[in-house]
VMD Tcl script that builds the backbone (N, CA, C; Angstrom):
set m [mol new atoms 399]
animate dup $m
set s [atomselect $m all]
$s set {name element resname resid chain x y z} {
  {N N UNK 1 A 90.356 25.978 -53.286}
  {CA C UNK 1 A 91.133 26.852 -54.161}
  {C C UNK 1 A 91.356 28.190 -53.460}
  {N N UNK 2 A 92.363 28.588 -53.385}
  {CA C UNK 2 A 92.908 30.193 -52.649}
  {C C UNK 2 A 92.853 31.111 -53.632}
  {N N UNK 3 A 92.689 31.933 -53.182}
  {CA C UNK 3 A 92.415 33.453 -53.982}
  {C C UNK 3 A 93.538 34.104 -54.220}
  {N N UNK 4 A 94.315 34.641 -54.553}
  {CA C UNK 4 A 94.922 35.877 -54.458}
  {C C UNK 4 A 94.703 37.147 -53.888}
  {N N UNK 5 A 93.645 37.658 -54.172}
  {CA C UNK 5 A 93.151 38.742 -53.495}
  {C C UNK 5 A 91.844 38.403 -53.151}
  {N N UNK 6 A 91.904 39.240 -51.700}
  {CA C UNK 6 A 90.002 39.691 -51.653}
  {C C UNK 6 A 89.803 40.762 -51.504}
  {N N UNK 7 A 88.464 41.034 -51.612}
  {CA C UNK 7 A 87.889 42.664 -51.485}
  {C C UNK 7 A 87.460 43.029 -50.291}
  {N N UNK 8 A 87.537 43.812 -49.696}
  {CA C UNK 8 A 86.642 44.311 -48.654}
  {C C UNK 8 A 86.294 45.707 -48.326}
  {N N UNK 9 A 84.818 46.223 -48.839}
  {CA C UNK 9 A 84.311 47.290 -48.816}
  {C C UNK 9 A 84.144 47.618 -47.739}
  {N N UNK 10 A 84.834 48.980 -46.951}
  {CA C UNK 10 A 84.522 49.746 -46.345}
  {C C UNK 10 A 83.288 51.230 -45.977}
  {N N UNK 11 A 82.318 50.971 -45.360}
  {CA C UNK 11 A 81.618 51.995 -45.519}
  {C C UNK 11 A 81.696 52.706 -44.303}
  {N N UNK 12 A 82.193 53.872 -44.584}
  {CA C UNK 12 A 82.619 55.154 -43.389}
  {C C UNK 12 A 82.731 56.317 -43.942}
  {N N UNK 13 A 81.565 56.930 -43.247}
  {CA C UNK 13 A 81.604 58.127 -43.778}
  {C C UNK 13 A 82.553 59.141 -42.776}
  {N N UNK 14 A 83.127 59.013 -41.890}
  {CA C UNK 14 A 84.472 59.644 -41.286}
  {C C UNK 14 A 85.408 59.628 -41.311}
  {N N UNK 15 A 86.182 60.754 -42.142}
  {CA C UNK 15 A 87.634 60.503 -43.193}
  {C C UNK 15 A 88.304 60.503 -42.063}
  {N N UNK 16 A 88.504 60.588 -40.361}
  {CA C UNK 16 A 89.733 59.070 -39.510}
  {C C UNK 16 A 89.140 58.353 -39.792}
  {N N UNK 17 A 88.131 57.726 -39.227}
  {CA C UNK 17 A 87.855 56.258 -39.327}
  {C C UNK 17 A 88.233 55.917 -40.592}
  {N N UNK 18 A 88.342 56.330 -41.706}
  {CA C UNK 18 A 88.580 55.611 -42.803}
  {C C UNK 18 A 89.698 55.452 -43.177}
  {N N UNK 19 A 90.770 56.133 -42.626}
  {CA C UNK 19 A 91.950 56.551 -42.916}
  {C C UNK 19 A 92.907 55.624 -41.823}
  {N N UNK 20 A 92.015 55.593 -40.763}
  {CA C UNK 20 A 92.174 54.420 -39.991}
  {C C UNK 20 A 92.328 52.722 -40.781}
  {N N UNK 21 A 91.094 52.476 -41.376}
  {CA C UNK 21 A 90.598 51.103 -41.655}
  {C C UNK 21 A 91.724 50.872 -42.996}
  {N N UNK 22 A 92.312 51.996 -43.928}
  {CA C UNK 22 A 93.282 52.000 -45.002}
  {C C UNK 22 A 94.183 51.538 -44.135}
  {N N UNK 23 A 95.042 52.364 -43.054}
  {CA C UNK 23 A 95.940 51.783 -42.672}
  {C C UNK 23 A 96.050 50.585 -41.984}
  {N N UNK 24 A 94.964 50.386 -41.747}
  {CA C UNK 24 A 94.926 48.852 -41.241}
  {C C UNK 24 A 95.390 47.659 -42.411}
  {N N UNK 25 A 94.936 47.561 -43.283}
  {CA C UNK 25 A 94.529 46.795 -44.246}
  {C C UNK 25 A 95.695 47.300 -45.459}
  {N N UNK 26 A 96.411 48.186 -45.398}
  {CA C UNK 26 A 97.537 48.432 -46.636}
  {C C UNK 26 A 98.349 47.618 -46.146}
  {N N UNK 27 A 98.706 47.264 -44.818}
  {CA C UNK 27 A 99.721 45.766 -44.931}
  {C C UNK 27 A 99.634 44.304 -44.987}
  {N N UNK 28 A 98.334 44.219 -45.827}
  {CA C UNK 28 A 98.184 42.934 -46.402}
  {C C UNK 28 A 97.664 43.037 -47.927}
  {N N UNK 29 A 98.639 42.869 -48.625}
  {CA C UNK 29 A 98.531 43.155 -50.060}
  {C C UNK 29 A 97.663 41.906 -50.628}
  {N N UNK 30 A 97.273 41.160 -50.050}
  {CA C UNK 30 A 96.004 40.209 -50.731}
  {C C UNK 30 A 94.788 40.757 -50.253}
  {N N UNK 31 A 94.471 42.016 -49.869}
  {CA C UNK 31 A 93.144 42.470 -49.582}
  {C C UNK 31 A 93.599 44.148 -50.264}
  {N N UNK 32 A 92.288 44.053 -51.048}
  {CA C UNK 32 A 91.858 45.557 -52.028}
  {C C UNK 32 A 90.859 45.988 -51.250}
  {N N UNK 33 A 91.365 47.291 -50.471}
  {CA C UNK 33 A 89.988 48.092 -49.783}
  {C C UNK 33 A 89.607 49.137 -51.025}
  {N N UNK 34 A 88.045 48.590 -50.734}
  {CA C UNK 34 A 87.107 49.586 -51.633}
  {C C UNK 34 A 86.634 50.691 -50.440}
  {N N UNK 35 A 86.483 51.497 -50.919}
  {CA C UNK 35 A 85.978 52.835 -49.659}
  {C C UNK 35 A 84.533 53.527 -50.341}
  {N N UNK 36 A 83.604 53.550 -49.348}
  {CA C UNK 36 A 82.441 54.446 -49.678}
  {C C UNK 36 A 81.904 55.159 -48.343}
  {N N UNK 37 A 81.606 56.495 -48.825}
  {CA C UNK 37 A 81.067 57.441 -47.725}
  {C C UNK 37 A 79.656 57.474 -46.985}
  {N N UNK 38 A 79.130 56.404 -48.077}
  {CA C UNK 38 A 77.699 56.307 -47.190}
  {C C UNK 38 A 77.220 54.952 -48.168}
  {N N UNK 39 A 75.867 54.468 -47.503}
  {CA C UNK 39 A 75.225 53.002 -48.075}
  {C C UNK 39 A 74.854 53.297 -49.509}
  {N N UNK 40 A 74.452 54.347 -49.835}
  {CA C UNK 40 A 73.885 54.608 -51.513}
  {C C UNK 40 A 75.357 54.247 -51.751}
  {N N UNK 41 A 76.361 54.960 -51.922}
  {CA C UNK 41 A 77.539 54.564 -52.505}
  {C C UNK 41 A 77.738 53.324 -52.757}
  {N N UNK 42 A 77.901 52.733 -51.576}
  {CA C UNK 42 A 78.485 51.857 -51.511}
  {C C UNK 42 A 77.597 50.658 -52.415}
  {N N UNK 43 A 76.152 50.903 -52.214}
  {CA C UNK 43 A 75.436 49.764 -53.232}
  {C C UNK 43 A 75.767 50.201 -54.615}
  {N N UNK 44 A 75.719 51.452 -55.237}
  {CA C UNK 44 A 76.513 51.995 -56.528}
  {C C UNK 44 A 77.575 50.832 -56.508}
  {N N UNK 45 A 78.911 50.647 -55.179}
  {CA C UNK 45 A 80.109 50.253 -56.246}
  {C C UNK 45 A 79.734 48.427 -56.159}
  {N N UNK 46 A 78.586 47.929 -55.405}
  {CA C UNK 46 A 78.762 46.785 -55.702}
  {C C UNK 46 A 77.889 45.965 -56.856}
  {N N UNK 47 A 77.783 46.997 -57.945}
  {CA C UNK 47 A 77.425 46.870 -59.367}
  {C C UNK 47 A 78.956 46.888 -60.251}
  {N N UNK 48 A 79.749 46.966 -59.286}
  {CA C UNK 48 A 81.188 46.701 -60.191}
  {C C UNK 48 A 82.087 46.152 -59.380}
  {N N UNK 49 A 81.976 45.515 -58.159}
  {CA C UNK 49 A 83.209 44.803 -57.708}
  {C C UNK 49 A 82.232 44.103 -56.695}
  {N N UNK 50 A 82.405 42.622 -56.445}
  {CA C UNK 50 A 81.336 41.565 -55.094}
  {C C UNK 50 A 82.380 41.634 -54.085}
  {N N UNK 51 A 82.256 42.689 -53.227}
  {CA C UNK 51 A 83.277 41.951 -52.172}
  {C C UNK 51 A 83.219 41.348 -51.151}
  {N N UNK 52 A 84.113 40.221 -50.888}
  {CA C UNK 52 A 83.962 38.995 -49.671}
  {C C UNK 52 A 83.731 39.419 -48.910}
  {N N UNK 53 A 83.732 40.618 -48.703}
  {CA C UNK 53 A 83.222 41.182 -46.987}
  {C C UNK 53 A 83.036 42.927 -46.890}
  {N N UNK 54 A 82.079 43.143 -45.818}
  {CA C UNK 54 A 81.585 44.336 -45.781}
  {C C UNK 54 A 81.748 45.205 -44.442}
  {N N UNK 55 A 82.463 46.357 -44.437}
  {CA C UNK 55 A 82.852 46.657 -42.885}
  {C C UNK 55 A 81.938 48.177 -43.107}
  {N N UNK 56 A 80.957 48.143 -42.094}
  {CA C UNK 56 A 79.862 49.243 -41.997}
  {C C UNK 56 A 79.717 49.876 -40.946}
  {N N UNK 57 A 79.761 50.858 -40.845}
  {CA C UNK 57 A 79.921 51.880 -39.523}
  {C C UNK 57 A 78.193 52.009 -39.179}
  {N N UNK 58 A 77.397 52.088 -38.375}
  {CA C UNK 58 A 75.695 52.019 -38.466}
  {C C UNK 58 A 75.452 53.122 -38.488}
  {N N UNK 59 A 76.494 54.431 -38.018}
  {CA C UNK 59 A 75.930 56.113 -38.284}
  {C C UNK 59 A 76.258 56.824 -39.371}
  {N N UNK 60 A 75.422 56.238 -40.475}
  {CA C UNK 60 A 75.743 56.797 -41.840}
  {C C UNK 60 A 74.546 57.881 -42.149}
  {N N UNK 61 A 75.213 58.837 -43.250}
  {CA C UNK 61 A 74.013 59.898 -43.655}
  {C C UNK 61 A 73.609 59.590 -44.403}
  {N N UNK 62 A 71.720 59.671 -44.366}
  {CA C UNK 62 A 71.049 58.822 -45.266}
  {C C UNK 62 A 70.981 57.819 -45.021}
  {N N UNK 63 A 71.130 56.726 -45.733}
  {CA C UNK 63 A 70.778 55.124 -45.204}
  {C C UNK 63 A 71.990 54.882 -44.249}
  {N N UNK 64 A 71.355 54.418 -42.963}
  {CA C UNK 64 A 72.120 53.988 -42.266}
  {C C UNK 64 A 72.265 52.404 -42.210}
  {N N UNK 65 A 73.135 52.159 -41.462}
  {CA C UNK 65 A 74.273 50.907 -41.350}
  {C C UNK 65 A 72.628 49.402 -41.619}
  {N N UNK 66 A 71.953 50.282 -40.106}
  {CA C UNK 66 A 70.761 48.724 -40.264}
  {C C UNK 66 A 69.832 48.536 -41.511}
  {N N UNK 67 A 69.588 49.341 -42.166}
  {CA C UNK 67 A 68.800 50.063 -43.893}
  {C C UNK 67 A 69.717 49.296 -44.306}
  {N N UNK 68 A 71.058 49.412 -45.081}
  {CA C UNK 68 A 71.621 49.234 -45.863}
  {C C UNK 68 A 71.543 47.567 -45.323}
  {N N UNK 69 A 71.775 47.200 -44.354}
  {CA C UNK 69 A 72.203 46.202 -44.213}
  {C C UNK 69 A 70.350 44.855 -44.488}
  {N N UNK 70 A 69.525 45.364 -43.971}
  {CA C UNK 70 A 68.425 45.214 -44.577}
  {C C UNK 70 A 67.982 45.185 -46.006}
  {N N UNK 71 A 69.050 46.176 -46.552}
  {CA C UNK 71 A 68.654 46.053 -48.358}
  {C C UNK 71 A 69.347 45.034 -48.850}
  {N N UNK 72 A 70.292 44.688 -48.172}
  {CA C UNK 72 A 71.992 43.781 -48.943}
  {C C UNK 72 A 71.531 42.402 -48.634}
  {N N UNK 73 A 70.552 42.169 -47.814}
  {CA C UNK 73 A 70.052 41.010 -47.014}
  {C C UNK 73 A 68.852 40.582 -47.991}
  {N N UNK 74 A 68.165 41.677 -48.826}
  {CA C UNK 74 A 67.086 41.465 -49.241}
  {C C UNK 74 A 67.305 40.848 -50.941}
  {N N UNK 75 A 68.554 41.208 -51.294}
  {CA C UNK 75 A 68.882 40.913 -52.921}
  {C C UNK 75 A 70.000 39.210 -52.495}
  {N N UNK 76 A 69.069 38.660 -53.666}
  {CA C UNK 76 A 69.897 37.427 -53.815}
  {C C UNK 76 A 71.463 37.386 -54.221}
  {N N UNK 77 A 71.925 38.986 -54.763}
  {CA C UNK 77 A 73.176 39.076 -55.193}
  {C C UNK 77 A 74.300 39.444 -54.180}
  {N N UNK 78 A 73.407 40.064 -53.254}
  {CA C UNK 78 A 74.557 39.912 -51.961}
  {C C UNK 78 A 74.111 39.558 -50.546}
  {N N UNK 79 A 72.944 38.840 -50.545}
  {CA C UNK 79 A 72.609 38.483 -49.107}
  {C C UNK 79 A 73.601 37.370 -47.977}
  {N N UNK 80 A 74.762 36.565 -48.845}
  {CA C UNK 80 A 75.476 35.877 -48.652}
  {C C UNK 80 A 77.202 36.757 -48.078}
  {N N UNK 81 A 76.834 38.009 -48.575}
  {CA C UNK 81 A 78.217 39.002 -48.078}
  {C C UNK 81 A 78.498 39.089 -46.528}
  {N N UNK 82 A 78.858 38.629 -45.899}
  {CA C UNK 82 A 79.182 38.987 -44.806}
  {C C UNK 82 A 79.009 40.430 -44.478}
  {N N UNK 83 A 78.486 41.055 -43.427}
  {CA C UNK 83 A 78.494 42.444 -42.934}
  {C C UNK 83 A 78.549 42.393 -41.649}
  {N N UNK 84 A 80.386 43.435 -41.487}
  {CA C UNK 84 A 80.725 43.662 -39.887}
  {C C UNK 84 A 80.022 44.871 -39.797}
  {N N UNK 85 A 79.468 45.331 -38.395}
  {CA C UNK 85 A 79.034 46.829 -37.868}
  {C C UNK 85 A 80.288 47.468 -37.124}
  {N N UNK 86 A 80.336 48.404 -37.686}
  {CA C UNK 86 A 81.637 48.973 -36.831}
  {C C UNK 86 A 80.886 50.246 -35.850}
  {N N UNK 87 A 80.831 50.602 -34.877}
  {CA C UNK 87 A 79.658 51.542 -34.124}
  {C C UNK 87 A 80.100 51.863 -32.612}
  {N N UNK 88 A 80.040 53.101 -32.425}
  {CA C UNK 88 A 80.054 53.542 -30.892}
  {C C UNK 88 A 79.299 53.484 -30.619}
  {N N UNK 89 A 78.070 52.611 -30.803}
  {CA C UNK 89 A 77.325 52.372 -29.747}
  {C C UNK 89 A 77.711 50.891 -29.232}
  {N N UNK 90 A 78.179 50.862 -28.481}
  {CA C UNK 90 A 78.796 49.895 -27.654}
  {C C UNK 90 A 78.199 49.510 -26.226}
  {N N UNK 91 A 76.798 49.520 -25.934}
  {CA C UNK 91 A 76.196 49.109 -24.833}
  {C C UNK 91 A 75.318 47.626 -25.256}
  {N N UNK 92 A 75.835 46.272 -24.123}
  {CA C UNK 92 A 75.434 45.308 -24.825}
  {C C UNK 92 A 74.491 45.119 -25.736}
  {N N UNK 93 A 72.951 45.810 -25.487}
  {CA C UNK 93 A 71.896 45.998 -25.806}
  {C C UNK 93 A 72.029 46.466 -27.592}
  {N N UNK 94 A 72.772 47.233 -28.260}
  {CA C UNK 94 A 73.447 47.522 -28.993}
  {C C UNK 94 A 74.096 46.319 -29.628}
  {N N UNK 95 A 74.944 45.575 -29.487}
  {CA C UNK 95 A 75.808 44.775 -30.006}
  {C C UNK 95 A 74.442 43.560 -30.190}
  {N N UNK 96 A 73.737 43.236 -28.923}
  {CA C UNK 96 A 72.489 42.170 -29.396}
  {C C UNK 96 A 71.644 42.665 -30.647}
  {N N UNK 97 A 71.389 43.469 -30.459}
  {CA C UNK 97 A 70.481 43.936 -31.620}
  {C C UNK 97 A 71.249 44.075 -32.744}
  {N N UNK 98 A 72.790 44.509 -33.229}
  {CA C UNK 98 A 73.171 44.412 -34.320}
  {C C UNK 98 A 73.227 42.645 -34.795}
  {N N UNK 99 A 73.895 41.746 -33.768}
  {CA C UNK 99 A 73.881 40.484 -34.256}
  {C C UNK 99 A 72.240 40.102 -34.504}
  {N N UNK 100 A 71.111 40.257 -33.745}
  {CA C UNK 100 A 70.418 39.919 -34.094}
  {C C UNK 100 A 69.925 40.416 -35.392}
  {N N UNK 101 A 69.910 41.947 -35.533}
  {CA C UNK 101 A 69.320 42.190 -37.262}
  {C C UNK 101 A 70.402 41.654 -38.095}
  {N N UNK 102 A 70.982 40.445 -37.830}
  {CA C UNK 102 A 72.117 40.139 -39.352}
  {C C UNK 102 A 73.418 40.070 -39.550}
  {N N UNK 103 A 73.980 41.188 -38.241}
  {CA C UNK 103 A 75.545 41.778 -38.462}
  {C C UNK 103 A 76.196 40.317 -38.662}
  {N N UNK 104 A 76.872 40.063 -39.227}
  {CA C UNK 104 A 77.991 38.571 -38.826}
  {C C UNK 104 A 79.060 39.000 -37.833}
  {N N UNK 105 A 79.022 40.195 -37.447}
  {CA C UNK 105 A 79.789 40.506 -36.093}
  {C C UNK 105 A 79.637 42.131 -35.627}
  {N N UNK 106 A 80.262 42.575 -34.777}
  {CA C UNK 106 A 79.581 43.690 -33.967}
  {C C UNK 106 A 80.915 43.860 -33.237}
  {N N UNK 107 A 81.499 45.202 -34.268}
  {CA C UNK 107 A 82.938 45.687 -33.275}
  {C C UNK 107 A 82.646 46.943 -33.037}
  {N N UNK 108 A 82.970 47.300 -31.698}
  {CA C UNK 108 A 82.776 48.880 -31.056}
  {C C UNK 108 A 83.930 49.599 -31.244}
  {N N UNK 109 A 83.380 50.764 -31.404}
  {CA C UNK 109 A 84.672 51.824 -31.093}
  {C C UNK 109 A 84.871 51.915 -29.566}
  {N N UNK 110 A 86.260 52.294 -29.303}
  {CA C UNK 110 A 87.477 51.805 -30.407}
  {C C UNK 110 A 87.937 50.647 -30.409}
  {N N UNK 111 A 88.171 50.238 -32.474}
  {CA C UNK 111 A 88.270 49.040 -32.067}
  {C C UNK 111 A 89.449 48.033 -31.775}
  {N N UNK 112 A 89.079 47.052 -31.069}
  {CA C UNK 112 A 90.282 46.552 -30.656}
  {C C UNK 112 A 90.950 45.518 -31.717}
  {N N UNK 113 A 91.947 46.411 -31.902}
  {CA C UNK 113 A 92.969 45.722 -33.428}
  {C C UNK 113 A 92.940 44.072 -33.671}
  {N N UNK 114 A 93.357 43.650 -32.474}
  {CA C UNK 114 A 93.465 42.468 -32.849}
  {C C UNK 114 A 92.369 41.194 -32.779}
  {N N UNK 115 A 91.316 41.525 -31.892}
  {CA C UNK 115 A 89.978 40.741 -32.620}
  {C C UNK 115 A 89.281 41.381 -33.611}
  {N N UNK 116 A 89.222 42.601 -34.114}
  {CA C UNK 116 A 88.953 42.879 -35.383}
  {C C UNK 116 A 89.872 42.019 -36.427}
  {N N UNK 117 A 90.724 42.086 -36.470}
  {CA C UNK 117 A 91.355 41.605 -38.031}
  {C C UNK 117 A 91.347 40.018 -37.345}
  {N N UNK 118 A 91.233 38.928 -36.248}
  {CA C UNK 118 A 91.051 37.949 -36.506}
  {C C UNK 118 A 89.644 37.249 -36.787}
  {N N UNK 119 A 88.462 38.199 -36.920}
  {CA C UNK 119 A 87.685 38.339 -37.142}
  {C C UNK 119 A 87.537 38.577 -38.933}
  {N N UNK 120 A 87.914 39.601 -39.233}
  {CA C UNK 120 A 88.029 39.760 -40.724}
  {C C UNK 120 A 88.168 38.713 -41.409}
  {N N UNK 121 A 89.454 37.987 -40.926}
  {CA C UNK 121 A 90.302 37.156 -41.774}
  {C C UNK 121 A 89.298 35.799 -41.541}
  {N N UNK 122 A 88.461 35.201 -40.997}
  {CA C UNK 122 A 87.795 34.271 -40.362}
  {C C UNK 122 A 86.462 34.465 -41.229}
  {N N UNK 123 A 86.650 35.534 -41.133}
  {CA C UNK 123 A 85.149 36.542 -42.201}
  {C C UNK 123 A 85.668 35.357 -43.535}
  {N N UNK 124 A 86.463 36.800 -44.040}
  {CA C UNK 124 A 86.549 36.645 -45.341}
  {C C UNK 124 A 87.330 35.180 -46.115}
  {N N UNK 125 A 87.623 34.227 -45.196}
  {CA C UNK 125 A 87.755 32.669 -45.536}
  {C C UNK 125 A 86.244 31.932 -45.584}
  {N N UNK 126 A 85.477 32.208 -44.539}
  {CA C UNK 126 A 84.273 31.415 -44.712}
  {C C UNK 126 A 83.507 31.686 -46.146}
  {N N UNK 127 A 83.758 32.976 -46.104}
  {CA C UNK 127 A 83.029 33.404 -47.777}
  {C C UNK 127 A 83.984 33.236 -48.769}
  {N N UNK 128 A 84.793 32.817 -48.865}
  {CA C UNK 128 A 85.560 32.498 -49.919}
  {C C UNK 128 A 85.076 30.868 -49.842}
  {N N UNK 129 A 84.766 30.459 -48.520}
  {CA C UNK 129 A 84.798 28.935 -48.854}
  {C C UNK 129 A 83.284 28.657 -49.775}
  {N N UNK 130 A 82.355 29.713 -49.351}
  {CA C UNK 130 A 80.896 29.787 -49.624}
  {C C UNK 130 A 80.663 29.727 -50.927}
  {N N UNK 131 A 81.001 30.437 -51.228}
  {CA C UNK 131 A 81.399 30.775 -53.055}
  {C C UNK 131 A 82.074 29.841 -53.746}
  {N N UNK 132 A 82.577 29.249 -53.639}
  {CA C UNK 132 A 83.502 28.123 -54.096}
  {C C UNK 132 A 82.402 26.856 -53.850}
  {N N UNK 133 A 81.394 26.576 -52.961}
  {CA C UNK 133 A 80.628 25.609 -53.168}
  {C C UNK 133 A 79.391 25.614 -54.239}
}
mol reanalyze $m
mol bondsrecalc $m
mol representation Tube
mol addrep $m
């Protein structure tokens, strides 16, 4: 069964980067970006919207990217969410350690447009298929 829309929460607390990830994503009108400035937020809005996928920057104030992503991992209500790391830290050593604590993928700044969104879209089908079983 196909969706109409999906969600995908953005957490960036750097109004480019975020302003960035809007314009990415306003030209596909079957995806609703949710936006939050840091991980408290963002667990706030997912008491009112589950979204298929989670795009997390790891240098957040306050709980950062691997915390949050450790808490989201730990609740049965969203341990199944997909979570991309979006991060300048971009030295392999970096990218191993995000896939290994969990990330379902690991994009560096800056990122490169077009394996990011074929990535997204690959994302947010597997969890649509997940949910549906």
């Amino acid at each position: 069964m196909r969706r109409d829309q999906y969600i995908i929460l953005c957490v960036e607390d750097n109004p480019i980067n975020m302003a960035l990830m809007h314009h990415i994503f306003k030209k596909y009108p079957q995806i609703r970006l949710l936006k939050a400035d840091s991980a408290e937020q963002a667990i706030e809005l997912l008491g009112q919207d589950r979204p298929d996928l989670i795009i997390m920057d790891i240098q957040l104030p306050g709980m950062d990217g691997y915390e949050a992503l450790d808490y989201l991992k730990s609740r049965e209500d969203t341990r199944d969410i997909p979570i991309v790391a979006v991060s300048s830290y971009a030295m392999d050593s970096d990218v191993a350690r995000g896939l290994q604590a969990g990330f379902a993928e690991y994009i560096t700044k800056p990122i490169n447009l077009k394996f990011f969104l074929e990535r997204v879209k690959e994302l947010i089908k597997q969890a649509a298929v997940s949910r549906e079983e």
